[in-house]
C-alpha positions as CSV (number, residue, x, y, z in Angstrom):
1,X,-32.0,-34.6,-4.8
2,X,-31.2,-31.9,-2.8
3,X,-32.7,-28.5,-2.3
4,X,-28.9,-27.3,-3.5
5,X,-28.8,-29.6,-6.2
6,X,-32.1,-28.3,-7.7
7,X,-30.9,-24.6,-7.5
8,X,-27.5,-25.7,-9.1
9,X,-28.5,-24.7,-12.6
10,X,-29.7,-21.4,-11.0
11,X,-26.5,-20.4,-9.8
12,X,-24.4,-20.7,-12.3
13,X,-27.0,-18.8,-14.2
14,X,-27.2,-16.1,-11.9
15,X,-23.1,-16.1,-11.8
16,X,-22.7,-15.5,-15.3
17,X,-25.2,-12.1,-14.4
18,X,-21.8,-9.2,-14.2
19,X,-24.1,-7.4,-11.4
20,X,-23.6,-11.1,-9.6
21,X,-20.3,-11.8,-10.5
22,X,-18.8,-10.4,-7.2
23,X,-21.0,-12.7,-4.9
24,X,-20.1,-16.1,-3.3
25,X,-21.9,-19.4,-4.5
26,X,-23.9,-19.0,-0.8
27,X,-25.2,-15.5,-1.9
28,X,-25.8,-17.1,-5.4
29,X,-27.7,-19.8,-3.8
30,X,-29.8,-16.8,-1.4
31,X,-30.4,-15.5,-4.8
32,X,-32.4,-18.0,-6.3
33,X,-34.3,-18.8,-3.8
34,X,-36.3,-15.3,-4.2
35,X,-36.2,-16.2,-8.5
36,X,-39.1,-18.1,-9.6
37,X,-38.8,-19.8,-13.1
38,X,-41.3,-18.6,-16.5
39,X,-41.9,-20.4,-19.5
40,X,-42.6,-18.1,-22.4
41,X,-44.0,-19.9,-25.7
42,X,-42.8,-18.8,-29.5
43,X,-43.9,-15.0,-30.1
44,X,-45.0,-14.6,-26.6
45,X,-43.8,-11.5,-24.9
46,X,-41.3,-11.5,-22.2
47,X,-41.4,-7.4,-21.5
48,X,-42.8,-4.9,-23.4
49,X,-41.3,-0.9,-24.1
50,X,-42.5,1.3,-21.7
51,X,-43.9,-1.6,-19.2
52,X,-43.5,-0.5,-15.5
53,X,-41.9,-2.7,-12.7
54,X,-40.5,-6.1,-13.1
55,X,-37.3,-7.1,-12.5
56,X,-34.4,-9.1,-14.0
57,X,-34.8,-12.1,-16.1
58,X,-31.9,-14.6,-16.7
59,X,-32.1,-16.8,-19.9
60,X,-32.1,-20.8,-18.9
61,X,-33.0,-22.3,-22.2
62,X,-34.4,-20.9,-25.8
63,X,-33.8,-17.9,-27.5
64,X,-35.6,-14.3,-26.8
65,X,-35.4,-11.4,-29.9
66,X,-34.7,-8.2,-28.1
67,X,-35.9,-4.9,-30.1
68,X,-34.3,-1.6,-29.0
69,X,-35.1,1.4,-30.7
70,X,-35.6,-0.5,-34.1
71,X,-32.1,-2.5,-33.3
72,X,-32.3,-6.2,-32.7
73,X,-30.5,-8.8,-31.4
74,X,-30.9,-12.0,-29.6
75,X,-30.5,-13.3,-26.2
76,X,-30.0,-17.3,-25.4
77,X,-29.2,-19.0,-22.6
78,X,-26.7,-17.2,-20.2
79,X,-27.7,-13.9,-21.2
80,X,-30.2,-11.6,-19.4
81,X,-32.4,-8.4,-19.2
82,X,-34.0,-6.1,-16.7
83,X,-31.2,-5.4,-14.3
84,X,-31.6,-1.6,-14.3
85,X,-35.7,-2.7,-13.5
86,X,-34.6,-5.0,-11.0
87,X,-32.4,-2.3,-9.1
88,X,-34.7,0.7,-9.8
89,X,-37.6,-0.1,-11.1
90,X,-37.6,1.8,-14.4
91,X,-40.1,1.3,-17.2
92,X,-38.6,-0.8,-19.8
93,X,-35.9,0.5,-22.1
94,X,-36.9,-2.6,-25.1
95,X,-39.6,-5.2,-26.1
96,X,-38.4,-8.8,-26.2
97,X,-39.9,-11.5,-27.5
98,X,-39.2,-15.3,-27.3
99,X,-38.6,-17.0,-30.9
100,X,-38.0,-19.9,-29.6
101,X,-39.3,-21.7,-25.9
102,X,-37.9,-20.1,-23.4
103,X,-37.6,-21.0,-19.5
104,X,-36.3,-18.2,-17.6
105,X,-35.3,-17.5,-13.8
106,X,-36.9,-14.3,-13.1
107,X,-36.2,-11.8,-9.9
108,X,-38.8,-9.6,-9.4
109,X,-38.2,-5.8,-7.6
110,X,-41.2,-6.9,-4.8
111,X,-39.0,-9.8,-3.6
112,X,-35.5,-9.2,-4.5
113,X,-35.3,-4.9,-2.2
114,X,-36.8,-6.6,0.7
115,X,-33.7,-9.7,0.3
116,X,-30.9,-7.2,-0.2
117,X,-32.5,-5.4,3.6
118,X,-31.8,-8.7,4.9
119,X,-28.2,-10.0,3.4
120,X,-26.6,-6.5,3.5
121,X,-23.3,-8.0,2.1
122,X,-25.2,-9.3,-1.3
123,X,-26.5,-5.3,-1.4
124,X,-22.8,-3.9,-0.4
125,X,-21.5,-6.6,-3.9
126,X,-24.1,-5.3,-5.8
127,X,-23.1,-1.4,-5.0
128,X,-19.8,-2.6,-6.1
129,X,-21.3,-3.9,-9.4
130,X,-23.0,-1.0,-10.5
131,X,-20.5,1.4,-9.6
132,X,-18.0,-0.8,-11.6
133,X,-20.4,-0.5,-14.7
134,X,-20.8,3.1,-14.3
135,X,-17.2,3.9,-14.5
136,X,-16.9,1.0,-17.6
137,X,-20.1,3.5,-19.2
138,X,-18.3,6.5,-18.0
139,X,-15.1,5.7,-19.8
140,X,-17.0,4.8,-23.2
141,X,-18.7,8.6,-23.4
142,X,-15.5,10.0,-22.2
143,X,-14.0,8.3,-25.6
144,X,-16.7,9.1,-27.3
145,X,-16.6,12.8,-26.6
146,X,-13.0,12.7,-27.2
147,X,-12.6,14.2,-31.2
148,X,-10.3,12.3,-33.5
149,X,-6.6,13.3,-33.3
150,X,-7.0,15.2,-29.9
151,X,-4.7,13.2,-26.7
152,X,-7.3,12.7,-23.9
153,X,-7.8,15.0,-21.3
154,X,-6.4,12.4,-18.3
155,X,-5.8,15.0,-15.7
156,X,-9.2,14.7,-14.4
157,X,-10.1,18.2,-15.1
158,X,-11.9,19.5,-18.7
159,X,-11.4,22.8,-20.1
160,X,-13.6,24.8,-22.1
């Protein structure tokens, strides 16, 4: 078995990640060479509200129960957490614990800024990521600020 081989089930973890999903199967591969994988038992914690640093975690196998502000929901395999802590290391928005085992591929901050100085075109895809999100979050408040019955403002301008 080959180095790629191993990393396979990496990759297409990482690929299903929408901050990733700009980035060739070679950056993908780059990618999880800096992840290292966790095990986390039943009831262990995976991140805690309010913990500093960290980074992302991808969801290989089991299920994690995520608690937000009293609102929960569960993660499985596919899904992930941390990208805003993995980008700029922000304290931790939620606590999530896993309910079942879960094996996770985990990018931490420390490793993953000093990768993106050295593959500039997996930092210039990620830019492209983010900014994508922010206009997808941007558009949600805009329609969310926008009362019931009223045609949105699409001019670009907002009066008072």
């Amino acid at each position: 078995m080959t180095i790629r081989d191993e990393a396979e089930p990496d990759v297409e973890a990482l690929r299903r990640v929408p901050f990733f999903e700009g980035l060739t199967t070679d950056d993908l591969e780059r990618i999880a060479t800096v992840g290292r994988r966790s095990s986390f038992a039943v009831g262990e914690g995976i991140v805690t509200k309010g913990q500093e640093g960290g980074g992302l975690f991808v969801i290989l196998s089991g299920k994690a129960s995520v608690d937000v502000g009293g609102k929960v929901h569960e993660l499985g395999p596919g899904d992930f957490l941390g990208e805003m802590a993995l980008l700029a290391g922000s304290r931790r928005s939620a606590t999530v614990i896993a309910v079942e085992p879960v094996e996770a591929l985990v990018l931490e901050t420390m490793y993953f800024k000093p990768f993106l100085m050295r593959n500039p075109s997996v930092a210039v895809a990620l830019l492209e990521g983010v900014a994508g999100r922010l206009r997808e979050v941007q558009g949600r408040v805009e329609r969310l600020e926008t009362p019931a019955g009223e045609p949105e403002d699409t001019s670009g301008t907002r009066s008072s």
